[in-house]
Each structure stands twice: as structure tokens, then as C-alpha cells.
N, C-alpha and C positions, 0 to 999 in steps of 0.2 A: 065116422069121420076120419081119414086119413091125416096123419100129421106128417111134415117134413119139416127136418131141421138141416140146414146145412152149416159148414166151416169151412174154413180154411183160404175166403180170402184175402188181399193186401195187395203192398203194394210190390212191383217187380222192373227191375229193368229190361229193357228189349234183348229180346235172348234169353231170356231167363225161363224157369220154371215153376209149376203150382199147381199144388193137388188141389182139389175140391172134393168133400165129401159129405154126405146127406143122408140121413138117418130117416129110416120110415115106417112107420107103425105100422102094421098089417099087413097080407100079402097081396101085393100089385102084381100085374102080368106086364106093363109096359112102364120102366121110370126115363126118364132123362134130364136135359138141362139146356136150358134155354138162357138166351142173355137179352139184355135192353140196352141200346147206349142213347146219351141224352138229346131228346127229337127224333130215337129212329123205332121201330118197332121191332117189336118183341119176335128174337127169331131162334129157331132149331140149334143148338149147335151139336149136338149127340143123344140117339137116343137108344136103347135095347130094350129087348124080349127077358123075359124073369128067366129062361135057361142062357139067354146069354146068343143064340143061335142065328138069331136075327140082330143088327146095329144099322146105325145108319146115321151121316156125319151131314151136318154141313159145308156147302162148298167151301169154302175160306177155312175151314180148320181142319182138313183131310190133312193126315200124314203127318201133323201136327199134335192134334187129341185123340186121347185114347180111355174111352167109357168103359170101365167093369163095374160088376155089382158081385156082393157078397149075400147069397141068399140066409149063408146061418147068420148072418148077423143085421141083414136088412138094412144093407147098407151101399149104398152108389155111391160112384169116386169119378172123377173127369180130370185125369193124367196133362197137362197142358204143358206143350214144351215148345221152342224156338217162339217164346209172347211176343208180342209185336204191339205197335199204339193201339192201334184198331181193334184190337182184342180192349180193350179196355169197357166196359160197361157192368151195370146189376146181372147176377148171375142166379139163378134160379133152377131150384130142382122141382121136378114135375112130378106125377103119377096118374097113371090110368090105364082105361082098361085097352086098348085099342094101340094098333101100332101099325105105320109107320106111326109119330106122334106129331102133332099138329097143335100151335094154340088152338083153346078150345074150352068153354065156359067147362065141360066134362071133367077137366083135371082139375086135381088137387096142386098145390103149390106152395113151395114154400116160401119163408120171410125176403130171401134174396141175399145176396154175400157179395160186397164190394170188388173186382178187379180192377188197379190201375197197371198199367205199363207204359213206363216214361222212356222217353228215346233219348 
């Protein structure tokens, strides 16, 4: 059973920035990070390959976030800069074995970490 834990959200003003990071027991080939905002569904916002060689962003945060993983330490980060309201939602870290990533009963997930950005 795969675990995830993640940290590092709160709250931020528009413009600002915020690391997320996520800690994952055992090795996965595909992790990323998904977000919810309240009424909408659960969607993509970055995902990679365990070398790192494959990524893949959702439209609305390209150029904005910036996903690495740390394989000695088993650990995923989601770089998030220029936040905006709309960024605002649960944030979730993923794992599985399959990539592009997709929801998908398949993944592992973890608890979810708060993002606000007030305008």
C-alpha cells in the first residue's frame, strides 16, 4: 500500500508563491498533483515520469508550476508561482504506475493540503 503525505499548504496573496511537497513510501514510476475546487472536479495540474523525462502540466498553470521529484528521498514538490484566486482549491498528491496521469480509481492519493489565494 502506498502512502502519501503532503505539506506545505496555506494561505497566499495573488502573486505570491508556494511550494507543495509530498512524501511517498515506495517506488512509483508516475507521481503528481491534482487539485479540487469546491463544485468542480478533480483535475491534473502536473504530472512526471520517476526519471523526471516525461512532465506534463495543465493548461492554466503552464509557465507558472514547476513539478520535480527527488528520487533519494521520495519526494515530489509542485513549485507554484504568479497564484492567482483560481488557483485556490484541495491539492492532492498522486501515484501510479501509468503516465500521462489521469484520475483514476488505479492511484494512490494522498490526505489533500489546503490552497487559498485572496485577491
Amino acid at each position: 500500500q502506498v502512502q502519501l503525505v503532503e505539506s506545505g499548504g496555506g494561505l497566499v496573496q495573488a502573486g505570491g508563491s508556494l511550494t507543495l511537497s509530498c512524501a511517498v513510501s515506495g517506488v512509483i514510476y508516475a507521481m503528481g498533483w491534482f487539485r479540487q475546487a469546491p463544485g468542480k472536479e478533480r483535475e491534473l495540474v502536473a504530472a512526471l515520469t520517476r526519471t523526471g523525462g516525461f512532465k506534463s502540466y495543465g493548461d492554466s498553470v503552464k509557465g507558472r508550476f514547476t513539478i520535480s521529484r527527488d528520487n533519494a528521498k521520495n519526494t515530489v514538490a509542485l513549485q507554484m508561482n504568479s497564484l492567482r484566486p483560481e488557483d485556490t482549491a484541495i491539492y492532492y498528491c498522486a501515484a501510479g504506475n501509468f503516465f500521462p496521469m489521469a484520475v483514476s480509481p488505479t492511484l494512490s492519493w494522498g490526505q489533500g493540503t489546503q490552497v487559498t489565494v485572496s485577491s
